[in-house]
C-alpha positions as CSV (number, residue, x, y, z in Angstrom):
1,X,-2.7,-27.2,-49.0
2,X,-3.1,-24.1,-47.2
3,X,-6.5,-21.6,-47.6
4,X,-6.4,-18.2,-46.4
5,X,-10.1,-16.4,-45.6
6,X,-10.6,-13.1,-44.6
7,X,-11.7,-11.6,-40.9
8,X,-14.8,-9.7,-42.4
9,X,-15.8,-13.4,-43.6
10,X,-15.9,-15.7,-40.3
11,X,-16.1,-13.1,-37.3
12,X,-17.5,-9.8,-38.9
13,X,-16.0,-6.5,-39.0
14,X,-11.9,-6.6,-39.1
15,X,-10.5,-5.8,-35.6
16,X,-6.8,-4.9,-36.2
17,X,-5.6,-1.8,-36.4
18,X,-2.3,-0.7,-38.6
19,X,0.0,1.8,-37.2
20,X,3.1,3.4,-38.9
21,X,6.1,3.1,-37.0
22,X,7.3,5.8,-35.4
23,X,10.6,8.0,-36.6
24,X,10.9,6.0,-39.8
25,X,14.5,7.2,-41.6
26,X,13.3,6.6,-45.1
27,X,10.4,8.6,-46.3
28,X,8.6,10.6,-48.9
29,X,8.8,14.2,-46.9
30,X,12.4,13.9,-46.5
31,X,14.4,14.9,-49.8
32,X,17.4,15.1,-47.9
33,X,17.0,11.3,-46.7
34,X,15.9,10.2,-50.2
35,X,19.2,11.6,-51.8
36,X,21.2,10.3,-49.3
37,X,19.7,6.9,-49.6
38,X,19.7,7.3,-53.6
39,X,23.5,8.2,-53.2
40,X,24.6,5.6,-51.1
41,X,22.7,2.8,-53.1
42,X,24.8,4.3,-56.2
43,X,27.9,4.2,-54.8
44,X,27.7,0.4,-53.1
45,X,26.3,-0.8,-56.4
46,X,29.6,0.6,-57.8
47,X,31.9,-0.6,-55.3
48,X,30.2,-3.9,-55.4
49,X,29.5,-4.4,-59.2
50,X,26.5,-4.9,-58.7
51,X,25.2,-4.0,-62.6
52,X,27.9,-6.0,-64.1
53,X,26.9,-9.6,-61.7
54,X,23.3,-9.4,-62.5
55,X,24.1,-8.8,-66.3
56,X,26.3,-11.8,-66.7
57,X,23.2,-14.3,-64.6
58,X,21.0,-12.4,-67.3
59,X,23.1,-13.9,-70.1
60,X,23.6,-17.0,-68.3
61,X,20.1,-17.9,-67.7
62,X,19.9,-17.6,-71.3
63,X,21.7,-20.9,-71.5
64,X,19.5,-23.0,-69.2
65,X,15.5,-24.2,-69.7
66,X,13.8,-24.4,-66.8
67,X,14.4,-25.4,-64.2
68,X,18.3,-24.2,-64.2
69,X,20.8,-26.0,-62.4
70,X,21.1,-25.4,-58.7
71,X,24.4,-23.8,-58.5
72,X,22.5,-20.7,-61.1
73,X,20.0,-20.3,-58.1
74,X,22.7,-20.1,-55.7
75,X,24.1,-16.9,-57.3
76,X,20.8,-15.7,-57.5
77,X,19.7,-16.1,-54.3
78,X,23.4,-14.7,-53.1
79,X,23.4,-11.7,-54.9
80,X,19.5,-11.2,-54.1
81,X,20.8,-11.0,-50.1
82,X,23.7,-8.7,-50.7
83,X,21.2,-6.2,-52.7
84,X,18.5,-6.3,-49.8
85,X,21.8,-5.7,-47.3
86,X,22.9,-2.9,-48.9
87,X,19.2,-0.9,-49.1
88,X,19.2,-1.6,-45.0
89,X,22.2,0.0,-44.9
90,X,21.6,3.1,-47.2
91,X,18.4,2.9,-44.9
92,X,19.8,3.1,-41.5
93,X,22.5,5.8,-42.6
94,X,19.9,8.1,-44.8
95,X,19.4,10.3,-41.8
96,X,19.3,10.4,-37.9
97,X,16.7,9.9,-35.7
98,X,15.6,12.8,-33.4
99,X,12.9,11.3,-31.5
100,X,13.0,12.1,-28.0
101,X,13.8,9.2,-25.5
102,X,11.1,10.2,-23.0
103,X,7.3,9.9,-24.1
104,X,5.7,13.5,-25.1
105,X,4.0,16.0,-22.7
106,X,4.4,19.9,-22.5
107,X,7.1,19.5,-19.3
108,X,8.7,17.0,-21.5
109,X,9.0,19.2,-24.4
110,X,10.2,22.4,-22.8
111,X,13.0,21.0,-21.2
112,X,14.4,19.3,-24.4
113,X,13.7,23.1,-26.3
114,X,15.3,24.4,-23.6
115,X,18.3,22.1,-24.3
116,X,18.3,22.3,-28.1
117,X,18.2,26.6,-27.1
118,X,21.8,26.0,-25.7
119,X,23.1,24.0,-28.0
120,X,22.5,26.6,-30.1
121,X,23.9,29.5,-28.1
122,X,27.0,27.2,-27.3
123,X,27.8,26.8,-30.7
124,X,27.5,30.7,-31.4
125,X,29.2,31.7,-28.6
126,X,32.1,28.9,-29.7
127,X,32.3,30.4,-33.4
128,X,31.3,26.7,-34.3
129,X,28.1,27.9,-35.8
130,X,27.1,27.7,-39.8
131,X,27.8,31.0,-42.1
132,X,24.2,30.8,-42.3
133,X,22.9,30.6,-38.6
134,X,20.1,33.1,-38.1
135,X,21.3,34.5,-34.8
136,X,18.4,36.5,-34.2
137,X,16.1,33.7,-34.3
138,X,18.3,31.5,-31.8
139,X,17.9,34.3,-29.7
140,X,14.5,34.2,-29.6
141,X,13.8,31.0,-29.2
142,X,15.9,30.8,-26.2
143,X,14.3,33.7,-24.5
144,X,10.9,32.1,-25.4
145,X,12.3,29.1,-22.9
146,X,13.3,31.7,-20.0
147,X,16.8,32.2,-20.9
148,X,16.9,35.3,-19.3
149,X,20.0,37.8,-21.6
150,X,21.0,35.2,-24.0
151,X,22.9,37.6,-25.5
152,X,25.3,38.2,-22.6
153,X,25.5,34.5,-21.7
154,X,29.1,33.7,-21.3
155,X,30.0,29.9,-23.1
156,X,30.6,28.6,-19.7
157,X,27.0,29.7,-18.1
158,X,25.9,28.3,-21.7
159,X,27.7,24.9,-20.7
160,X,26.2,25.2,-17.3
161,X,22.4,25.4,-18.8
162,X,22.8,22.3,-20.8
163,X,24.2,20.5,-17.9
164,X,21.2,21.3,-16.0
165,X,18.5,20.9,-18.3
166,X,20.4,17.0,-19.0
167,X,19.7,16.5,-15.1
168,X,15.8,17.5,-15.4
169,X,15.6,15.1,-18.3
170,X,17.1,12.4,-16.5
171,X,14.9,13.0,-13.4
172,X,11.9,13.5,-16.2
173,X,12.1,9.7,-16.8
174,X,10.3,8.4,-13.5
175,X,7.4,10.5,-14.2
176,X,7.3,10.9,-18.2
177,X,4.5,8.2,-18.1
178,X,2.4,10.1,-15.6
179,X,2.6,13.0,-17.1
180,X,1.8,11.9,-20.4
181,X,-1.6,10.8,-18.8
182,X,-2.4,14.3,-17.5
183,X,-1.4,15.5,-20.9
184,X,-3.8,13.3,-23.1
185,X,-6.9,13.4,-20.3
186,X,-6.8,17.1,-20.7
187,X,-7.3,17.3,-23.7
188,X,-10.3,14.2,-23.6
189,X,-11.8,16.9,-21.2
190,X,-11.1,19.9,-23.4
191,X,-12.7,18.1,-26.2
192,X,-15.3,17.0,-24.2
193,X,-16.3,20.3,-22.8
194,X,-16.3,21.7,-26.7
195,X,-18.3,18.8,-27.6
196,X,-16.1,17.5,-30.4
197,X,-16.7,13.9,-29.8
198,X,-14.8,12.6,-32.5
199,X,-11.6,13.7,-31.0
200,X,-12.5,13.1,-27.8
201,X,-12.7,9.2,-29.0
202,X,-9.6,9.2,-31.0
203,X,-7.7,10.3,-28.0
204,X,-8.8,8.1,-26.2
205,X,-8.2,4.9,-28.2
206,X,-4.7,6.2,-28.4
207,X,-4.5,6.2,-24.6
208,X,-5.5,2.7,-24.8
209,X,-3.0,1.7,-27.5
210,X,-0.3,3.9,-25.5
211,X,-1.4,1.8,-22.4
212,X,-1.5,-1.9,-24.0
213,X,1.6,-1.6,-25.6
214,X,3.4,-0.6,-22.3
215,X,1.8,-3.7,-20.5
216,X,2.7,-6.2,-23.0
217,X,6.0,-4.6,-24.0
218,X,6.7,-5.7,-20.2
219,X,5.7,-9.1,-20.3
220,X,6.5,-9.9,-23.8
221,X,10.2,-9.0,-22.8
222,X,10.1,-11.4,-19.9
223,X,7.9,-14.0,-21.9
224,X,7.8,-14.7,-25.5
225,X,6.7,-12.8,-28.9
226,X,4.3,-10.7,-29.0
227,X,1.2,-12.1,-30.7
228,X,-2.6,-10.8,-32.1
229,X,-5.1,-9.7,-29.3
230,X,-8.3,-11.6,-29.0
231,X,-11.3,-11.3,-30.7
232,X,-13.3,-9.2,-28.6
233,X,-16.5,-8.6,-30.8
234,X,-18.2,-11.0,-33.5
235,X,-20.5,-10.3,-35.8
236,X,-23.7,-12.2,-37.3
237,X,-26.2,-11.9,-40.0
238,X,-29.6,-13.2,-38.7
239,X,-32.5,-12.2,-40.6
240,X,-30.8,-10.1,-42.9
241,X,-29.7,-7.8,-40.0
242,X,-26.2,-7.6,-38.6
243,X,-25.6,-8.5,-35.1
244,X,-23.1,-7.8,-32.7
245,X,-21.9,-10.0,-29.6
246,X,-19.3,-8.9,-27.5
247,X,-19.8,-10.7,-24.4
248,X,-17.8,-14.1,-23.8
249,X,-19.9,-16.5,-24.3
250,X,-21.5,-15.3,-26.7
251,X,-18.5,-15.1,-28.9
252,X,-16.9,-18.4,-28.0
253,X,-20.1,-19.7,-28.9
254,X,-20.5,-17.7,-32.4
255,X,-17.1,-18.5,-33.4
256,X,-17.6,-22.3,-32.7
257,X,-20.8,-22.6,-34.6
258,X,-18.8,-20.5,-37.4
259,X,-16.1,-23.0,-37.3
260,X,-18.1,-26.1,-37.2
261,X,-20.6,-25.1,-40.6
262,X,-17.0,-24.8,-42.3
263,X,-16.0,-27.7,-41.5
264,X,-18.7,-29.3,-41.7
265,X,-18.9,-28.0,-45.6
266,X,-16.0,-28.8,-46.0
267,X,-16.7,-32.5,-45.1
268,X,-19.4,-33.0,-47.0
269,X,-18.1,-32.4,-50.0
270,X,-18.4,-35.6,-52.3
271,X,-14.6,-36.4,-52.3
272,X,-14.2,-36.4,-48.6
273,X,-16.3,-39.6,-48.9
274,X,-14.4,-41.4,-51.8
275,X,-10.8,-43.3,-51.0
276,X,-8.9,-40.4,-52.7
277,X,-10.5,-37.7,-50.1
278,X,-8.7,-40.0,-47.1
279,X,-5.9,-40.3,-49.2
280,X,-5.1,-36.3,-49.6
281,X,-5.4,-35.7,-45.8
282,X,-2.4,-34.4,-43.9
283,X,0.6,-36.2,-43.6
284,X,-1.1,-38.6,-46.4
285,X,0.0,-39.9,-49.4
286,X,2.5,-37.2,-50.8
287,X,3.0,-38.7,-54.2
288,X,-0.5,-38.9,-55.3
289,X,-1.0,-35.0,-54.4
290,X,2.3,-34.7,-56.4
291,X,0.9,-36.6,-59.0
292,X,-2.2,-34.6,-59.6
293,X,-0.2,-31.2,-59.4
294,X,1.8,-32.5,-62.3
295,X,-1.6,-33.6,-64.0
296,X,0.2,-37.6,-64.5
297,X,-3.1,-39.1,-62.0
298,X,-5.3,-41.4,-63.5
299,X,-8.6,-39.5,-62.1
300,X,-10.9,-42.5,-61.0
301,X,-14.2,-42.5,-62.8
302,X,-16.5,-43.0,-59.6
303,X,-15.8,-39.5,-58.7
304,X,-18.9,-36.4,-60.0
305,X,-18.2,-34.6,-63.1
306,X,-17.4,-31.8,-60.7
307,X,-14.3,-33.3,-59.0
308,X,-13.1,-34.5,-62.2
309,X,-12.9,-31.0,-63.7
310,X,-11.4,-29.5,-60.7
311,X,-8.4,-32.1,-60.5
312,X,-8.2,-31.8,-64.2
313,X,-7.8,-28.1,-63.7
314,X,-5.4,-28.6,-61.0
315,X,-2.7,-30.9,-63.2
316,X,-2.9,-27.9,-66.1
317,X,-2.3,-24.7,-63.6
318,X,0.4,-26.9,-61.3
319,X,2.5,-28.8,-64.6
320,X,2.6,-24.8,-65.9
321,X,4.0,-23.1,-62.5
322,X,6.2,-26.2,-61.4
323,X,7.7,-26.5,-64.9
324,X,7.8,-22.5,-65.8
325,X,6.1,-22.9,-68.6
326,X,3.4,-19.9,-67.4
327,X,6.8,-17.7,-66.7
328,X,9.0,-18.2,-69.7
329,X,7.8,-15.0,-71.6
330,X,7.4,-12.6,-68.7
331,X,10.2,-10.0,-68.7
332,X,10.2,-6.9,-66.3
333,X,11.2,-4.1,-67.6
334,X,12.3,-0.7,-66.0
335,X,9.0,1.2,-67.0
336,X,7.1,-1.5,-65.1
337,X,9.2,-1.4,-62.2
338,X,8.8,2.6,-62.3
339,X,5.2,2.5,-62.4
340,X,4.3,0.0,-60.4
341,X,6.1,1.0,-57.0
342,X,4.9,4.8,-57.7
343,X,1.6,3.9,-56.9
344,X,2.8,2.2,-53.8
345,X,2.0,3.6,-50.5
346,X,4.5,4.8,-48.4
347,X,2.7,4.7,-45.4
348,X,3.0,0.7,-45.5
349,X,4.3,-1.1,-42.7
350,X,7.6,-3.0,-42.9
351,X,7.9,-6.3,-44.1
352,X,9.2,-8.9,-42.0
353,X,12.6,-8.2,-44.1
354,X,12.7,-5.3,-42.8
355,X,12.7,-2.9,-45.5
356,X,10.0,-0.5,-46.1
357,X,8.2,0.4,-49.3
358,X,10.1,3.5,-48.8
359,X,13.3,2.5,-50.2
360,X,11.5,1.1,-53.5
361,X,9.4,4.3,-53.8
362,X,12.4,6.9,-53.9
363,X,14.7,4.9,-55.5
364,X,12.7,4.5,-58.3
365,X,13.8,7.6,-59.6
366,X,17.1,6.7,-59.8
367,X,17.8,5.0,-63.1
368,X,20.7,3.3,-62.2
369,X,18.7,1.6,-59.4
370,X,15.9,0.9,-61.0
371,X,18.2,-0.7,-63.9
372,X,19.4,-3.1,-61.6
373,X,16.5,-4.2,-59.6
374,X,14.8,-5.1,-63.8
375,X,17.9,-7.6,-63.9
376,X,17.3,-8.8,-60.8
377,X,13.7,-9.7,-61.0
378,X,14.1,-11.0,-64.5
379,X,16.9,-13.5,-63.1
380,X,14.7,-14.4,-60.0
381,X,12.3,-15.0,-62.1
382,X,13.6,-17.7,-64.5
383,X,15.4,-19.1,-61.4
């Protein structure tokens, strides 16, 4: 048996801090990305038949009671991969990523403007440009990045310019990192000097996220995963008044006299002192916890009328999971689906499949998807 207990509950306040990745391809403020995603997910489901397999394990699982056979939850779980492979696809091709390869500073960007300026004036001067290129405005811009005459540029001084600003770029990488710094303690000391304190901090703890994830990007490269940082602060109530420790000892201490009233608690319990107590330890007997998950153990009669309720309680909730007899009735329907992932965030960090809430939040939209995924979930479920 496995309990989960929150942060806020044995240490104090919650320490971790969520971040969005960085140049996601699949979000709300791209239409363009969202259509192409939508499209591509239509036209593999086509290609693939993906409608007319989950309608035929629909009708099949009609057939079976639960539990159905194992070769039903093979095709389930096989057709469940090659749906989840072909959102990562439509994710990865919905639109390119433009973030620059060098970390962000004002040097930084003008030389990659400058770039992107003669790009521009290379395609106009090679009559490669769109019928609806604003030439004015690419003129502009490049004479806002000291392109002096862009007008009378020949392509081959054009050519020349992008060659050049590539080689800044490329000498830009030693000191990116350094100049980065200079960029984002300027503006702590601009801040500061207005007395906007607020952003002053925030910069700052970005500085020091910026700075810990280049350390242990390093090492973790050279050294294993990359894990949770330590607990730095804990939190007390004593009194009725909150407390916070935050030097060593003190929270080693704080954290070991949290984890020995748990399980302490948790061993004075009356049936940690009975023979059934030793005999659901780990690694234990496996068929008597079996047993009282299917509700078929003989519940001793030395044990409190609490523990006897409890275990009772257990066999009725376990016998109705393990045999689906809870799940039979439950059918997901497309409305549901709809509604339930519009409320979804879709500033949620990825899952460790991979896939972002992104690519169920925009593709609810699409009927045909959303079609599909109902069949799907209604199959899972009575698998």
């Amino acid at each position: 048996m496995i309990l989960e207990f929150t942060t806020a509950s044995s240490i104090g306040r919650f320490q971790g801090k969520i971040v969005r990745p960085s140049s996601r391809r699949l979000t709300l403020r791209q239409p363009g990305a969202t259509q192409s995603y939508n499209t591509s997910i239509h036209k593999q489901f086509k290609t693939h038949k993906i409608p007319e397999q989950l309608s035929a394990l629909l009708l099949e699982s009609q057939r079976y009671e639960f539990p159905p056979p194992t070769s039903f939850e093979v095709k389930c779980n096989t057709i469940h991969k090659q749906i989840a492979q072909i959102r990562l696809h439509a994710e990865s091709t919905c639109r390119k990523i433009l973030k620059p390869a060098l970390e962000f500073s004002p040097t930084v960007q003008y030389w990659y403007d400058r770039a992107h300026a003669y790009i521009r004036l290379i395609k106009i001067k090679s009559g490669e440009a769109r019928t609806h290129t604003d030439i004015s405005r690419a003129m502009r811009f490049a004479a806002r990045k000291n392109i002096n005459d862009p007008r009378n540029l020949t392509l081959e001084q054009c050519q020349d310019g992008l060659t050049a600003c590539r080689i800044r770029q490329k000498e830009l990488r030693r000191s990116s990192t350094s100049l980065r710094r200079q960029f984002t303690q300027g503006i702590v000391s601009s801040a500061t000097a207005s007395g906007d304190v607020n952003r002053a901090r925030a910069v700052k703890e970005r500085m020091q996220r910026e700075r810990s994830s280049s350390i242990w990007r390093r090492i973790n490269k050279v050294t294993r995963p990359s894990r949770g940082r330590a607990c730095r602060e804990v939190q007390r109530i004593i009194d009725g008044r909150t407390h916070t420790f935050t030097t060593k000892d003190s929270v080693e201490h704080h954290i070991q006299q949290e984890c020995l009233s748990r399980f302490q608690l948790g061993h004075s319990a009356p049936i940690a002192s009975t023979l059934l107590g030793y005999d659901l330890q780990y690694l234990q007997n496996h068929e008597l916890a079996y047993s009282i998950l299917m509700g078929t153990y003989v519940i001793p009669t030395y044990l409190d009328r609490a523990t006897q309720l409890i275990l009772c309680e257990i066999g009725k909730l376990g016998k109705s999971v393990l045999t689906g007899s809870s799940l039979i009735d439950i059918t997901i329907s497309g409305d549901d689906y709809t509604k339930y992932w519009q409320r979804v965030n879709d500033r949620t960090s990825s899952s460790l499949t991979q896939a972002n809430p992104g690519s169920q939040t925009r593709s609810h939209i699409l009927q045909y998807t959303y079609v599909c995924t109902q069949y799907k979930l209604t199959c899972t479920k009575k698998s």
